[in-house]
C-alpha positions in Angstrom: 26.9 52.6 -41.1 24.9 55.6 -42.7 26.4 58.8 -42.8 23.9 61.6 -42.4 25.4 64.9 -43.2 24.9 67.3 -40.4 23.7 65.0 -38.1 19.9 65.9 -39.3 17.6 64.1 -36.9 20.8 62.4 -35.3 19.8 62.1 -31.2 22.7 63.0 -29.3 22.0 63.4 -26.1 18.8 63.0 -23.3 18.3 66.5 -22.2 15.3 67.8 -19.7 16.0 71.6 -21.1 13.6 72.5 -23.8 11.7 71.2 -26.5 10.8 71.8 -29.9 7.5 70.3 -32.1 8.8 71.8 -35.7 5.4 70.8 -37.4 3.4 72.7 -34.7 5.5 75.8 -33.9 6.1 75.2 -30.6 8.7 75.6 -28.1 9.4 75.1 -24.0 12.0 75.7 -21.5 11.2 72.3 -18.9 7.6 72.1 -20.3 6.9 76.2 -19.9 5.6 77.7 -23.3 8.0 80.3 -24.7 5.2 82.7 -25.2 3.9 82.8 -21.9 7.6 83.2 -21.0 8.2 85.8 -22.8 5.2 87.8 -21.2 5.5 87.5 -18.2 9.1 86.3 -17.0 12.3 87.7 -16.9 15.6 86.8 -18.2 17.1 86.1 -14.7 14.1 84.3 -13.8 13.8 82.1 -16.8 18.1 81.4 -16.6 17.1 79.6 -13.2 14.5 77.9 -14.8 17.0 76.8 -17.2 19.4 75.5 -14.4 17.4 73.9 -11.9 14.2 73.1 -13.9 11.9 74.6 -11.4 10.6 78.3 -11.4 11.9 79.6 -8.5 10.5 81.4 -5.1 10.6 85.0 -4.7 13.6 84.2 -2.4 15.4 82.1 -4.9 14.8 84.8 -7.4 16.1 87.3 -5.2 18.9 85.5 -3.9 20.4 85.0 -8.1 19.9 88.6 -9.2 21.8 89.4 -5.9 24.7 87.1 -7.0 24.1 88.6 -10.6 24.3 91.9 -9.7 27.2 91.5 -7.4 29.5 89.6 -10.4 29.2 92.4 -13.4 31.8 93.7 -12.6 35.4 92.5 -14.4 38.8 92.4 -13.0 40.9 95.6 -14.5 42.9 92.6 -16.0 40.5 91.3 -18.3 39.9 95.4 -19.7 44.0 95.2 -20.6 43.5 92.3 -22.8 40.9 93.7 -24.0 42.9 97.6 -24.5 45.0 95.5 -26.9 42.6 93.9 -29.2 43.2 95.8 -32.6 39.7 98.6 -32.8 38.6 96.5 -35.7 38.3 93.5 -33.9 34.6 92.0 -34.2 32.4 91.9 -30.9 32.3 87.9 -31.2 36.0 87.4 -31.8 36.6 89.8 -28.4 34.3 87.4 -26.5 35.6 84.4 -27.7 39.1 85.4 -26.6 37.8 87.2 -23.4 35.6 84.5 -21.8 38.8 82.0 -22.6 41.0 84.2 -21.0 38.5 83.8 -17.5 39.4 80.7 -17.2 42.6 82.0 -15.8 40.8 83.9 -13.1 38.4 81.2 -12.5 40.8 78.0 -12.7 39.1 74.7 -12.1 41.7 71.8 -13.2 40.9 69.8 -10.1 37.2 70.7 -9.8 36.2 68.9 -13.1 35.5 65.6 -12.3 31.6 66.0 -13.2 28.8 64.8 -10.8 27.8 66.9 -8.0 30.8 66.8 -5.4 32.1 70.3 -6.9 28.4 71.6 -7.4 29.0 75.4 -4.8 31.8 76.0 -7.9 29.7 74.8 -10.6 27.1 77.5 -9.5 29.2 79.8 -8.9 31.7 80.1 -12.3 27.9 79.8 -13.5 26.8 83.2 -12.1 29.9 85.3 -13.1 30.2 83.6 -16.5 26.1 84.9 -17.1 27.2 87.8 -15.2 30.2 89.1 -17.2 28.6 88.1 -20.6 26.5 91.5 -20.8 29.1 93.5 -19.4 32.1 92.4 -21.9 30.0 93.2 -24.6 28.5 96.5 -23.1 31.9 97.2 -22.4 33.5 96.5 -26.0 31.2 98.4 -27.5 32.4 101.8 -25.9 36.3 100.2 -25.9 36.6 99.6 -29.8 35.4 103.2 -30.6 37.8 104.9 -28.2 35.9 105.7 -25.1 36.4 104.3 -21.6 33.7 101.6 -20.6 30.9 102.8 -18.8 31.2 100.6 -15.6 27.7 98.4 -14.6 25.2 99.2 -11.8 23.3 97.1 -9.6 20.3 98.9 -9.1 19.3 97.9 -12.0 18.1 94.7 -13.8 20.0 92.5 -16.1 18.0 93.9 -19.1 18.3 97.6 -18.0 21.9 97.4 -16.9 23.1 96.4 -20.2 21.0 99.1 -21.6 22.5 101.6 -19.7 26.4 100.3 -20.3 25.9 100.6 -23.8 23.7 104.0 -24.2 24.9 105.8 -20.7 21.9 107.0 -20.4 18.7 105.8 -17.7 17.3 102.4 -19.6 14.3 103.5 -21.0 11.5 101.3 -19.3 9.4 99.8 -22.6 12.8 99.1 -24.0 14.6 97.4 -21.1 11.2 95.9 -21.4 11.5 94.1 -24.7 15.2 93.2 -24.6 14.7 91.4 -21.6 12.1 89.7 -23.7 14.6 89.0 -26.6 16.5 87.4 -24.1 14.5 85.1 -22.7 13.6 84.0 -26.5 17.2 83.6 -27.3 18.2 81.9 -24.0 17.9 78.5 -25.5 17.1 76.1 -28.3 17.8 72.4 -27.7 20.4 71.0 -29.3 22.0 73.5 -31.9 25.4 73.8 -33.2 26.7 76.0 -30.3 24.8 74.2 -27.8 26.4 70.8 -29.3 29.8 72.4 -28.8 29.2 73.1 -25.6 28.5 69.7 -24.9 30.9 68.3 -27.0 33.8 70.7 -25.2 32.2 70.4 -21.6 32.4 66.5 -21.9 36.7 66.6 -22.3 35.7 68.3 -18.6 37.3 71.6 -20.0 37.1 75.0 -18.1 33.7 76.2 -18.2 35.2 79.2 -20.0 36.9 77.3 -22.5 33.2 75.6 -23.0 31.5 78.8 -23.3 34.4 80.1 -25.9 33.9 77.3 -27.5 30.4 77.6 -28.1 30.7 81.8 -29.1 33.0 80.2 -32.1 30.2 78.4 -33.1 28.0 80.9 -32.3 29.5 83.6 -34.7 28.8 82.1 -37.9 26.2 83.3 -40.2 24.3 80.1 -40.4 23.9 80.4 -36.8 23.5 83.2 -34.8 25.4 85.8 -37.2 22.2 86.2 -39.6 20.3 88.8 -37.7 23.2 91.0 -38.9 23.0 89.9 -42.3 18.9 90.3 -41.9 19.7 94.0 -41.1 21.9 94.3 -44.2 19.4 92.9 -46.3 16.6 95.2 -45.2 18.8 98.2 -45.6 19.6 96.9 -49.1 16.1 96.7 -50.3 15.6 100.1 -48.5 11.7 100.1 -49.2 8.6 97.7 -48.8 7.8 98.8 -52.7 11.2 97.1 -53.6 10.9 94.1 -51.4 9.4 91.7 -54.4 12.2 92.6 -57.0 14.6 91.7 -54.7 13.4 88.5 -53.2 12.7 87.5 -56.4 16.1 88.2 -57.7 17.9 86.1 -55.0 15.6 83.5 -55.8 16.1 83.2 -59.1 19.9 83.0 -58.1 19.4 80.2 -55.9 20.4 83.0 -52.7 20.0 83.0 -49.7 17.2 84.9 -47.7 18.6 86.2 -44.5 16.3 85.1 -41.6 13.9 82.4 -43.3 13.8 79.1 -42.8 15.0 76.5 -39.8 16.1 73.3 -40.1 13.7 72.4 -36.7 10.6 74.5 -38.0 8.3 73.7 -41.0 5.9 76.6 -40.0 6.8 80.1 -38.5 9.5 80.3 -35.8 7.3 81.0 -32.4 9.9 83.4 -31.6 9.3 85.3 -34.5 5.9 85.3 -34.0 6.4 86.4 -30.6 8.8 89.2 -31.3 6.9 90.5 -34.3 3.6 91.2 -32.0 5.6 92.8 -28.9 7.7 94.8 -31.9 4.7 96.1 -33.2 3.2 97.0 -30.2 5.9 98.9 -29.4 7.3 100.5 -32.8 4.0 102.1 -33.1 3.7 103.4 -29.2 7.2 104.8 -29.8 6.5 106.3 -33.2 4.1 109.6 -32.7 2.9 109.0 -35.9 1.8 105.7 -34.3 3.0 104.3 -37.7 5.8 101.1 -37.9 9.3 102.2 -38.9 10.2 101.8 -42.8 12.8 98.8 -42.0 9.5 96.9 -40.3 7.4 97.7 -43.4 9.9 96.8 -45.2 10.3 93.7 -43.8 6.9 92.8 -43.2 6.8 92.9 -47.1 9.9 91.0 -47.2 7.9 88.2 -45.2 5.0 88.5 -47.8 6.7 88.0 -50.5 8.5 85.1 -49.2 5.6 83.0 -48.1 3.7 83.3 -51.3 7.4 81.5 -53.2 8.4 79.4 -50.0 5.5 79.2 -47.4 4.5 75.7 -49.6 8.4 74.6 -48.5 8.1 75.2 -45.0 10.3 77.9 -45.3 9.0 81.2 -42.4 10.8 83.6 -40.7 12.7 82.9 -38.1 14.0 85.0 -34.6 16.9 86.3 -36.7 14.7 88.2 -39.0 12.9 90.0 -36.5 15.7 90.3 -33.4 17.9 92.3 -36.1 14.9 95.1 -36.5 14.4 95.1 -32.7 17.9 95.8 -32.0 18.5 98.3 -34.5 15.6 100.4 -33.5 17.4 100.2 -30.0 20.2 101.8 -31.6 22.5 98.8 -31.2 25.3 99.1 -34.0 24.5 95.7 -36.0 27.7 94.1 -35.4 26.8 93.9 -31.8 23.5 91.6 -32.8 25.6 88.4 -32.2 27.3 88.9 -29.4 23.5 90.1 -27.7 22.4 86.4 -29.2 25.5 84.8 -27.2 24.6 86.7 -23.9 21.3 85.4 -24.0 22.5 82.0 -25.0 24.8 81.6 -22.0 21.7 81.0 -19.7 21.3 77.8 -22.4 24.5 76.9 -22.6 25.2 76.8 -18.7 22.1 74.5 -18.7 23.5 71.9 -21.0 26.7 72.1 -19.8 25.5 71.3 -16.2 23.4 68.6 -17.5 26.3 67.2 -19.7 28.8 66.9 -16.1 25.6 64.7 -14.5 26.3 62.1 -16.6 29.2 62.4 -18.6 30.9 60.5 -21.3 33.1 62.0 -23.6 31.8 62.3 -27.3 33.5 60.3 -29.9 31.6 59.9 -33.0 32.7 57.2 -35.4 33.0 57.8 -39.8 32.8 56.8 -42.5 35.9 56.3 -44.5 36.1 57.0 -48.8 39.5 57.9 -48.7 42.7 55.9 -50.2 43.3 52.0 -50.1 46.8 50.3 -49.8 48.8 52.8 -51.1 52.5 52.0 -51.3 55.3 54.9 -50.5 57.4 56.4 -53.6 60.3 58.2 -52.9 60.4 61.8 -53.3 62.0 61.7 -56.9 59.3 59.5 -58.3 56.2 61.5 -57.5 54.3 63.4 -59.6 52.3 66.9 -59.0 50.1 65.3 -56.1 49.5 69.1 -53.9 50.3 71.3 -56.4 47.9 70.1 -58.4 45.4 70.0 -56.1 46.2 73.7 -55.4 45.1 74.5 -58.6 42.1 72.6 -58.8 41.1 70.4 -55.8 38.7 67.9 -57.4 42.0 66.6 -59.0 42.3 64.6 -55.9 43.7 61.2 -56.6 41.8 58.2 -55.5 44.8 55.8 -56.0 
């Protein structure tokens, strides 16, 4: 057996979902091009996409942004739980524990048995789980600085409604616009570390909210979808495009890390990157009456520069991270909320895989490979030396008896 660390290039599943060609810079949701996606879809359209692999009819369509609008609202139950989250509590670590605790509104012990005999409640914990996603978050947001949430509408669209949970104020149009393009671009990405949780969770037939929890864990690391946050910490760190080189060149030298470049699937620029810097643009200088970008997207347009000239010949671009972070901040999203946006997105994706994981499921159990211990032969307690203690103090001290 080989061990290959990370499971680089490792198949583990069949999947119809989406596709990535990492030399080319391309991606698809069930052989539709992100880009033209992005353009001219939505994010409620595209999350049926995602589900049924068809584009649906202007009746289908209807029919789920009916059921959509009709689920954003949350039992008062779920805002107690979330009332007693300590204020500092980060917007992933309230979803995580939320969208577990759904599982005991939305039980389903003796609907698991994958297959298709339980598919009206596999649709259905689907819509309110994508449902309640934006409004937990929209909601947390007001709830961890001391206000009372601001409760959803349904005269408006998933893009717009979150807009207006969070602001309280009418969702500006050429903003509601955008986000519900970042959504679509963040709605999935074949098999990545939340999406393999999801599968990997989904396969024990757990609750579907246990699943999606699952995957939010993953989700909130910053080698996953925490880095727009770190992108936008960056930026501000650097503060102007004049200062971008120094710095880069700095964290370079120090073997850093650059927040928002380089993907383990791409070896050219991330198309969603690509895709969000032209609409971002676009936009930025319509919004600004100077018709000029904002100083963070100078600043990192220059951060970009820099970086392809010293990692371009690696395969090392910008990915969705670096420009999502911008996008949102110039929303006025606080940056701690970037992640938990990503995992609202995401759900549409993981739904997908998780649905496709019950059609034909078999529950993951990798194999390893051993390079611990031999025979080792028991000591009594009075003849052992400082095993743990001294592997306390240094943990390379690790015997290999």
């Amino acid at each position: 057996m080989q061990y290959i660390p990370g499971l680089a290039g490792v198949p583990a599943t069949e999947s119809k979902i989406s596709f990535i060609d990492g030399q080319k810079g391309l991606l698809t949701y069930r052989g539709y091009d992100i880009m033209e996606l992005a353009e001219r879809s939505s994010f409620e359209e595209t999350t049926l996409l995602l589900l049924f692999g068809e584009l649906p009819t202007a009746s289908e369509l209807a029919d789920f942004d009916h059921q959509l609008r009709n689920h954003r609202r949350v039992k008062y139950n779920i805002r107690e739980i979330m009332k007693n989250l300590p204020e500092t509590t980060h917007p992933m670590h309230m979803l995580q524990v939320v969208v577990a605790s759904l599982a005991s509104f939305y039980p389903s012990t003796e609907y698991m048995k994958g297959g298709t005999e339980n598919q009206d409640y596999i649709n259905d914990v689907t819509v309110k789980i994508i449902a309640h996603m934006a409004t937990l978050v929209a909601q947390w947001e007001h709830m961890r600085n001391g206000y009372d949430p601001i409760e959803p509408r349904k005269d408006l669209t998933y893009a717009e409604n979150f807009l207006y949970m969070v602001t309280g104020e009418e969702p500006d149009p050429d903003w509601a616009r955008l986000l519900d393009a970042c959504l679509i671009l963040h709605a999935e990405h074949t098999i990545n570390a939340s999406t393999f949780t999801t599968m990997v969770t989904g396969s024990t037939l757990a609750n579907p909210c246990s699943v999606i929890s699952s995957a939010i864990a993953s989700l909130s690391g910053p080698l996953h979808g925490g880095a727009n946050q770190m992108v936008i910490e960056m930026l501000e760190t650097i503060g102007r495009p004049e200062n971008a080189r120094a710095y880069i060149e700095d964290r370079l030298a120090k073997k850093k890390v650059i927040w928002g470049m380089g993907h383990r699937e791409y070896k050219t620029k991330d198309p969603r990157a690509t895709i969000l810097q032209r609409l971002s643009e676009k936009l930025l200088q319509k919004k600004n009456q100077s018709g000029e970008l904002s100083l963070m997207f100078k600043t990192a347009l220059e951060v970009e520069k820099v970086c392809e000239e010293h990692l371009g010949h690696k395969g090392v671009y910008p990915n969705v991270d670096f420009y999502s972070g911008i996008l949102y901040k110039e929303m006025g999203f606080d940056p701690k909320m970037f992640t938990s946006i990503f995992a609202v997105a995401r759900s549409a994706g993981w739904m997908a895989h998780w649905r496709e994981q019950l059609q034909n499921n078999k529950i993951f159990r990798p194999t390893q490979v051993y390079t611990g211990a031999g025979n080792s032969c028991y000591l009594s307690v009075d003849q052992r030396g400082e095993g743990i203690s001294a592997m306390l103090k240094d943990p390379s001290a690790v015997s290999d008896r």
